[in-house]
DOKEKOL-927622 format. One record per residue (C-alpha): x, y, z; residue in three letters. Coordinates in Angstrom, 2 decimals, always signed. Layout:
BEGIN
u,v,w,aa
X,Y,Z,ALA .
...
END
This chain:
BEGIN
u,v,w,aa
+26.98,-12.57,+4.72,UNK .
+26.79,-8.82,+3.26,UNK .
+28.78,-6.87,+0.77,UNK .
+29.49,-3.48,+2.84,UNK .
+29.36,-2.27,+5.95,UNK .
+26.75,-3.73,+8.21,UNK .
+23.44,-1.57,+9.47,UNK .
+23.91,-0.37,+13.20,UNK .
+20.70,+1.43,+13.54,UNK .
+16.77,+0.71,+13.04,UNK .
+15.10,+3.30,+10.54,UNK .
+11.75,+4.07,+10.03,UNK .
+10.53,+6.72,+6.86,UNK .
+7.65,+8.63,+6.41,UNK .
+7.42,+9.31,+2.36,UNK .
+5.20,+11.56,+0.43,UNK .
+4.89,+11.55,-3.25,UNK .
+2.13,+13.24,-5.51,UNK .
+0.25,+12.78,-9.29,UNK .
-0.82,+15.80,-11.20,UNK .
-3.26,+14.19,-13.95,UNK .
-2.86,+10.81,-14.44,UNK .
-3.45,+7.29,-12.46,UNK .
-0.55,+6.24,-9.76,UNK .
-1.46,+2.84,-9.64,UNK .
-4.32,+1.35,-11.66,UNK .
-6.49,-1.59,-10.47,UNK .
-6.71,-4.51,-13.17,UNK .
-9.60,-5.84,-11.70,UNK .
-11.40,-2.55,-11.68,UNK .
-10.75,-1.86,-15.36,UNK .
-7.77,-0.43,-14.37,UNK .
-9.69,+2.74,-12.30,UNK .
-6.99,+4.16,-9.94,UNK .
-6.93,+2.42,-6.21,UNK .
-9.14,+4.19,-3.81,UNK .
-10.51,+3.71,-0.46,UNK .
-14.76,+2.73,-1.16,UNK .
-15.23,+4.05,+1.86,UNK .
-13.61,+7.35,+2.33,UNK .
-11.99,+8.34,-0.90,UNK .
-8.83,+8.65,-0.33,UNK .
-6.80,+7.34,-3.45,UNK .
-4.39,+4.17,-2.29,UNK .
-0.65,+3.05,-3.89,UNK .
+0.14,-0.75,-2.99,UNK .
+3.22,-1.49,-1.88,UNK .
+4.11,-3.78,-4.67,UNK .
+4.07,-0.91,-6.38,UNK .
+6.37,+1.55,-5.01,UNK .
+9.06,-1.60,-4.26,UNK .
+8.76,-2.03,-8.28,UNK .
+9.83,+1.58,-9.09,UNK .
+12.92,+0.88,-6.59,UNK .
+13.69,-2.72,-8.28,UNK .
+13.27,-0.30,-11.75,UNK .
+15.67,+2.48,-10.80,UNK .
+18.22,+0.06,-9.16,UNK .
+18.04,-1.68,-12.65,UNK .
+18.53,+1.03,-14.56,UNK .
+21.60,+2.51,-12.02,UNK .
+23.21,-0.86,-12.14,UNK .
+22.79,-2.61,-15.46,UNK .
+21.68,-5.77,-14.17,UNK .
+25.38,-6.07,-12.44,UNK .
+26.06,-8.18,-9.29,UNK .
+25.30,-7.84,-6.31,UNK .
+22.34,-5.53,-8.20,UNK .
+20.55,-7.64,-9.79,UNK .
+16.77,-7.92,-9.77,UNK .
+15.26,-11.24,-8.90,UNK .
+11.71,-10.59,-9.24,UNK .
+11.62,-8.93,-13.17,UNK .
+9.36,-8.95,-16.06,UNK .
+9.10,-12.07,-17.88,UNK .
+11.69,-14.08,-15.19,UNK .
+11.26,-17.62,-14.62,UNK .
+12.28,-17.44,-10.58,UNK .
+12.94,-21.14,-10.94,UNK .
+15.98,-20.91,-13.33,UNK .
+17.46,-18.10,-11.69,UNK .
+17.55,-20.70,-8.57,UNK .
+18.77,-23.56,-10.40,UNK .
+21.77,-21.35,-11.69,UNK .
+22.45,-20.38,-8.32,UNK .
+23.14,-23.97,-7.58,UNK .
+25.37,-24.18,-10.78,UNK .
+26.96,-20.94,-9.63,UNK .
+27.93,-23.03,-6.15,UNK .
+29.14,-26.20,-8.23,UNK .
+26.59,-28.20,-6.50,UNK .
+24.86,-30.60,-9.10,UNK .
+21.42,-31.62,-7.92,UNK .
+21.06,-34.87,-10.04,UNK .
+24.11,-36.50,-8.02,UNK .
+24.08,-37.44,-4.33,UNK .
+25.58,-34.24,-1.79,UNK .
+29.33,-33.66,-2.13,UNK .
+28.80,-33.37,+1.70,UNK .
+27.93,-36.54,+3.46,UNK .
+26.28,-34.52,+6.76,UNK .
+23.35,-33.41,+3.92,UNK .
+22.57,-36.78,+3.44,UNK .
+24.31,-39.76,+1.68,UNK .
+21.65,-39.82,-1.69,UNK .
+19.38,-36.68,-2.83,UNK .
+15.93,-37.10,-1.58,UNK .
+14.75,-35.47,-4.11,UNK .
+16.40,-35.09,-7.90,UNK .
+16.75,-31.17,-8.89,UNK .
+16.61,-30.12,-5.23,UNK .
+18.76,-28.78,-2.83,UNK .
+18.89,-30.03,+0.79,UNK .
+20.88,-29.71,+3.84,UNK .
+22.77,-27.17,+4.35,UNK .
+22.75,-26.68,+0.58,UNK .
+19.99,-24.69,+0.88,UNK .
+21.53,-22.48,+3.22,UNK .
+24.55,-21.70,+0.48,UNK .
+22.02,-21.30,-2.28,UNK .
+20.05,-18.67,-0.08,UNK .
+23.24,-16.46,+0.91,UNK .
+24.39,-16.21,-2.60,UNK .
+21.01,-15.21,-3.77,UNK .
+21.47,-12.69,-0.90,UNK .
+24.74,-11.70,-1.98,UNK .
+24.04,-11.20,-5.79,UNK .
+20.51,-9.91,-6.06,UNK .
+19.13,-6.40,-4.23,UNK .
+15.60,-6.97,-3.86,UNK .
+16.22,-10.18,-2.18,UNK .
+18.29,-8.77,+0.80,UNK .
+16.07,-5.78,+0.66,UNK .
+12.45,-6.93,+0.32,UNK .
+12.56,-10.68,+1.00,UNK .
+11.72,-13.02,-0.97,UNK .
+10.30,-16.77,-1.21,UNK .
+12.99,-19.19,-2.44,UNK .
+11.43,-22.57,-1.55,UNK .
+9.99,-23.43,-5.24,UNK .
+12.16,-25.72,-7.65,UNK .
+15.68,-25.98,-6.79,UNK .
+14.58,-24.72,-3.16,UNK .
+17.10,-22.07,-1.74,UNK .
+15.00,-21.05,+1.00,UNK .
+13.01,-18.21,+2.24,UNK .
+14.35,-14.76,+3.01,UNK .
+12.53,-12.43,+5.40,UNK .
+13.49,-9.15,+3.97,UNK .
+14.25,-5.78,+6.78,UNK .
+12.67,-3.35,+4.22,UNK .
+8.78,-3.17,+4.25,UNK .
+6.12,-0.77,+3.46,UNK .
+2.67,+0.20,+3.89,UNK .
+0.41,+1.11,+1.24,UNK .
+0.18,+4.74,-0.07,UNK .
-2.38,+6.54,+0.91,UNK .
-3.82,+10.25,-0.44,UNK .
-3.64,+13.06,+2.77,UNK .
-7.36,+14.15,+1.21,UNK .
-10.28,+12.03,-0.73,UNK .
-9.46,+11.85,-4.47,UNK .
-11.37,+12.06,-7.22,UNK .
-10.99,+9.64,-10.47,UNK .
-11.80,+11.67,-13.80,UNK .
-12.52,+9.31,-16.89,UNK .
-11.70,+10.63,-20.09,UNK .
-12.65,+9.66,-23.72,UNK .
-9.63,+9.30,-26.15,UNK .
-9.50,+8.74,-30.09,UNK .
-6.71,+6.68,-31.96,UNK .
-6.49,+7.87,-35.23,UNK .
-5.71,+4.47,-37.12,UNK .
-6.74,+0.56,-36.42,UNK .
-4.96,-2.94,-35.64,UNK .
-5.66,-5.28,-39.27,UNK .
-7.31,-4.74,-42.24,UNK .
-10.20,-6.42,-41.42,UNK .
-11.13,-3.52,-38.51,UNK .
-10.27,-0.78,-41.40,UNK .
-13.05,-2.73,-43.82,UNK .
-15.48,-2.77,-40.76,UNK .
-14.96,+0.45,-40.34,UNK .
-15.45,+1.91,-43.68,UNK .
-12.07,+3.25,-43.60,UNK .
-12.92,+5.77,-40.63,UNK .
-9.84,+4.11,-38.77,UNK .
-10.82,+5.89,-35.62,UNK .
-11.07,+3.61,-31.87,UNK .
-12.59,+5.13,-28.90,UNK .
-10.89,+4.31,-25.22,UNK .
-11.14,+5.15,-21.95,UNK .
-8.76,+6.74,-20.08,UNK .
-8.57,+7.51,-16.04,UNK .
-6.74,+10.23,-14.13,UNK .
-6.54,+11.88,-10.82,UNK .
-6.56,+15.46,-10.74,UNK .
-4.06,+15.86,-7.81,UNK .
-3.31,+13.58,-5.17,UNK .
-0.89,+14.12,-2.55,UNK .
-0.10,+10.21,-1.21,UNK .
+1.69,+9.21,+1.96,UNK .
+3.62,+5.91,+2.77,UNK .
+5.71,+4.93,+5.95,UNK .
+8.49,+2.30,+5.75,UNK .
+10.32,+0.11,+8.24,UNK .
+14.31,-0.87,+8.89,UNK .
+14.93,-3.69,+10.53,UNK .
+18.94,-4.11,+11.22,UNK .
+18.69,-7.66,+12.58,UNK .
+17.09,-8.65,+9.54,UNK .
+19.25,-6.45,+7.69,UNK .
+22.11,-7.75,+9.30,UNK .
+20.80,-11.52,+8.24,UNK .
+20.33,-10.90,+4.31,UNK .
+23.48,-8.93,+3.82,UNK .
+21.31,-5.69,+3.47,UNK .
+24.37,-2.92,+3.89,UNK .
+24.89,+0.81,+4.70,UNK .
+25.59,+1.15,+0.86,UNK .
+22.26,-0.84,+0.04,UNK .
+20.76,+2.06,+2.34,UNK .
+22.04,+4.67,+0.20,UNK .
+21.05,+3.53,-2.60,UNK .
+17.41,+2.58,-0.99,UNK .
+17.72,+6.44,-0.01,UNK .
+18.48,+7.47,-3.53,UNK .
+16.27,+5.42,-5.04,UNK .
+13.11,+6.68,-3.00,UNK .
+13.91,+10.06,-4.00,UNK .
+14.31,+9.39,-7.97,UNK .
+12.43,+6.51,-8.91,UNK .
+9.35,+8.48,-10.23,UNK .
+12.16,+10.35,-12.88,UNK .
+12.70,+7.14,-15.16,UNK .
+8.56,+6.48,-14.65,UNK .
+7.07,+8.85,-17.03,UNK .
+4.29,+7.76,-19.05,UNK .
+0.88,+9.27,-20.88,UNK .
-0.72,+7.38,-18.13,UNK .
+0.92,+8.42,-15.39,UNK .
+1.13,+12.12,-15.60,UNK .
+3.27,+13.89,-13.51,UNK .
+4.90,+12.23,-10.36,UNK .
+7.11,+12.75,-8.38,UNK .
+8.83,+11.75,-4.70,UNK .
+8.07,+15.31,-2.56,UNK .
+9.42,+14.61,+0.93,UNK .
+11.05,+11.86,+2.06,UNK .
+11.73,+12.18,+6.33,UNK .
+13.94,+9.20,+8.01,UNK .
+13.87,+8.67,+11.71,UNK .
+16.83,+7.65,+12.68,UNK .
+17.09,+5.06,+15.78,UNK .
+20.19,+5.28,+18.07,UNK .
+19.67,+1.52,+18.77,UNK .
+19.40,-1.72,+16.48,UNK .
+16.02,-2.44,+18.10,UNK .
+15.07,+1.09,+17.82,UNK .
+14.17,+3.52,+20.45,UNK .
+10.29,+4.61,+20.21,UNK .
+7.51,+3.35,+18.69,UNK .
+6.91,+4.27,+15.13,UNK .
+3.24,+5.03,+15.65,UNK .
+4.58,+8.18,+17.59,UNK .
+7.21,+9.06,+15.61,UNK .
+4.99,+8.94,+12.51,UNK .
+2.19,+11.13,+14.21,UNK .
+4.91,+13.65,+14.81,UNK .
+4.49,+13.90,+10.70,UNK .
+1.77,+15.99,+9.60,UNK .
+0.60,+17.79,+6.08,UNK .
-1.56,+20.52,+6.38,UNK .
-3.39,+21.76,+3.30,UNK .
-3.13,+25.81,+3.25,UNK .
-7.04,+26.28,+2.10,UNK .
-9.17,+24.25,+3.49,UNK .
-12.22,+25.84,+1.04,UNK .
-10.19,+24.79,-1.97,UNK .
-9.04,+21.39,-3.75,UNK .
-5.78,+21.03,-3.69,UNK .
-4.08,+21.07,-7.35,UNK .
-0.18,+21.61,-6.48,UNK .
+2.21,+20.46,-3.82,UNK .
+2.34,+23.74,-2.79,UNK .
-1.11,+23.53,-1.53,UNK .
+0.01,+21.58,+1.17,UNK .
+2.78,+22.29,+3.65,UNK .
+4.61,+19.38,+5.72,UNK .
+4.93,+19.59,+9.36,UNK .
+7.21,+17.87,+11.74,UNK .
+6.76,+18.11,+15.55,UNK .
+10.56,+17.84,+16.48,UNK .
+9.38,+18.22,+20.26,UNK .
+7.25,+15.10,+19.68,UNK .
+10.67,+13.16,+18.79,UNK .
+11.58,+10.97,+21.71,UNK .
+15.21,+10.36,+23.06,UNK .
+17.42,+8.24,+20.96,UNK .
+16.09,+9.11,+17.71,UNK .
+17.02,+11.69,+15.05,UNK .
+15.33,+13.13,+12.45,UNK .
+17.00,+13.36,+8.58,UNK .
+14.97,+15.32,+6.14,UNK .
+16.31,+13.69,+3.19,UNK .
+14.39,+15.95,+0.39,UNK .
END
C-alpha cells in the first residue's frame, strides 16, 4: 500500500502559532467564547481544529485530485463516499462475493465482508489524504474498516493566560421586511463579537512510521504535511479570526522507525521565553524561542523548519 516512498524515521514536532485580535477557535457551546483553560487561563486550540486547516490547504493545493482528496468535508455523506469505493473495486454488495473464501452468500445486503473490507480500506488509503494521515473510522454503511492514522496531535495551548475581549458590533441593515417594520426602519442589529488580544499557542505532534508505513502515509505526504503546517493559516483569513499565523514549526527527527528518545524530553528541550516579564505580550516578537540542542539525545536531529 502507499503512493511514494515509504517513511524510515519516527518524527515528533513542536509547533507554535499565534492570533493578534480575533478568536482561534471558538466554543459553540460557550456561545462561541474562544477555548480557554477555567482553571489557569491559558487559551486552548483542539486538535480537530488545526487537522481541519491541513485537510483545507491540502484541498485547496490539490483540487480535490486523487490520492488528495478529503474524506471528512463539509456537507459529505461518509457513507456514499464508501459505497463508491466499493463501485470503484467492481465489487457489487447486493450479489453474493465474487470470491468464494469471503463467504458463499452476503451476510448482510450493502455490506462488505471478508477480505472485501480489506480492499475497500486500502483504496480509501490510497485515494484520500486525511485517511492515511489522521485515521479514520470506516466501519459505518458499506463497512471498509477502521484506519489508525500515524499523524496525531495535542491540543494547542497559549505559552501565557489569555484574555477574551467581547466587543459590541452594529449591522447597518436587517434580514425581511417584517424586522425593518419592527424596527421603524432603524435597520440597525446589535451582536457580539469575541477576540483575543494576543495569544502565542503551542502544539506538539507525533509520527508514527509503522503506522505510516500501514496507511500508505509517504515521504511526499510528509512534505506536504510539512508545508501545510507552515501555510495553512494564509488561506484562513476571516473578520473573526484576525491575524494568524504558523510562527515556528521545530521537527525532531528520529534516526530509528521506533524512535530514539522519549518525546517528553525532547519537547522540554523547547522553550519560549517572553522578553518582559512586567508586560503583556502583544507581538511575536515579545517572545523568543529556545531550543536546548545539548538536551537532544543521540539518534535524533533537530530541523527548524520556519
Amino acid at each position: 500500500m502507499g503512493n511514494g516512498k515509504e517513511i524510515q524515521n519516527r518524527y515528533d514536532f513542536v509547533l507554535y502559532f499565534d492570533i493578534k485580535d480575533g478568536n482561534p477557535n471558538g466554543d459553540p457551546d460557550a456561545g462561541n467564547l474562544p477555548r480557554v483553560d477555567a482553571e489557569t487561563g491559558h487559551g486552548l486550540v483542539t486538535d480537530v481544529c488545526l487537522k481541519r486547516k491541513i485537510r483545507n490547504y491540502v484541498t485547496l493545493k490539490n483540487e480535490e485530485q486523487s490520492p488528495y482528496a478529503i474524506f471528512i468535508k463539509e456537507k459529505a455523506i461518509l457513507n456514499n463516499t464508501i459505497e463508491k469505493a466499493y463501485a470503484s473495486l467492481g465489487i457489487d454488495l447486493n450479489e453474493a462475493p465474487a470470491d468464494q473464501n469471503d463467504g458463499k452468500k452476503r451476510n448482510k445486503t450493502g455490506q462488505g465482508q471478508g477480505k472485501e473490507v480489506d480492499r475497500a480500506r486500502k483504496y480509501m488509503c490510497e485515494n484520500f489524504f486525511d485517511i492515511r494521515t489522521f485515521g479514520a473510522v470506516l466501519s459505518t454503511g458499506a463497512n471498509a474498516g477502521q484506519v489508525r492514522g500515524p499523524v496525531q496531535f495535542t491540543f494547542g495551548r497559549s505559552v501565557d493566560p489569555v484574555v477574551a475581549l467581547e466587543h459590541s458590533i452594529t449591522r447597518m441593515a436587517v434580514a425581511t421586511e417584517a424586522e425593518a417594520e419592527k424596527q421603524g426602519g432603524d435597520n440597525r442589529t446589535m451582536g457580539r463579537k469575541f477576540t483575543v488580544p494576543y495569544g502565542l499557542y503551542r502544539a506538539h505532534g507525533f509520527i508514527s512510521a509503522p503506522l505510516a508505513n500501514q496507511t500508505g502515509f509517504s515521504v511526499e505526504d510528509l512534505e506536504l504535511l510539512w508545508e501545510a503546517l507552515q501555510n495553512m493559516f494564509e488561506h484562513d483569513r476571516s473578520a473573526a479570526r484576525g491575524l494568524m499565523g504558523t510562527r515556528k514549526l521545530i521537527v525532531f527527527e528520529h534516526a530509528s522507525k521506533m524512535g530514539n528518545a522519549p518525546v517528553q524530553k525532547l519537547f522540554d528541550a523547547v522553550k519560549a521565553e517572553k522578553r518582559d516579564q512586567q508586560r503583556p505580550a502583544r507581538e511575536f516578537s515579545d517572545y523568543r524561542i529556545l531550543i536546548d540542542k545539548d538536551a537532544i539525545p543521540q539518534g535524533v536531529k533537530v530541523l527548524e523548519l520556519l
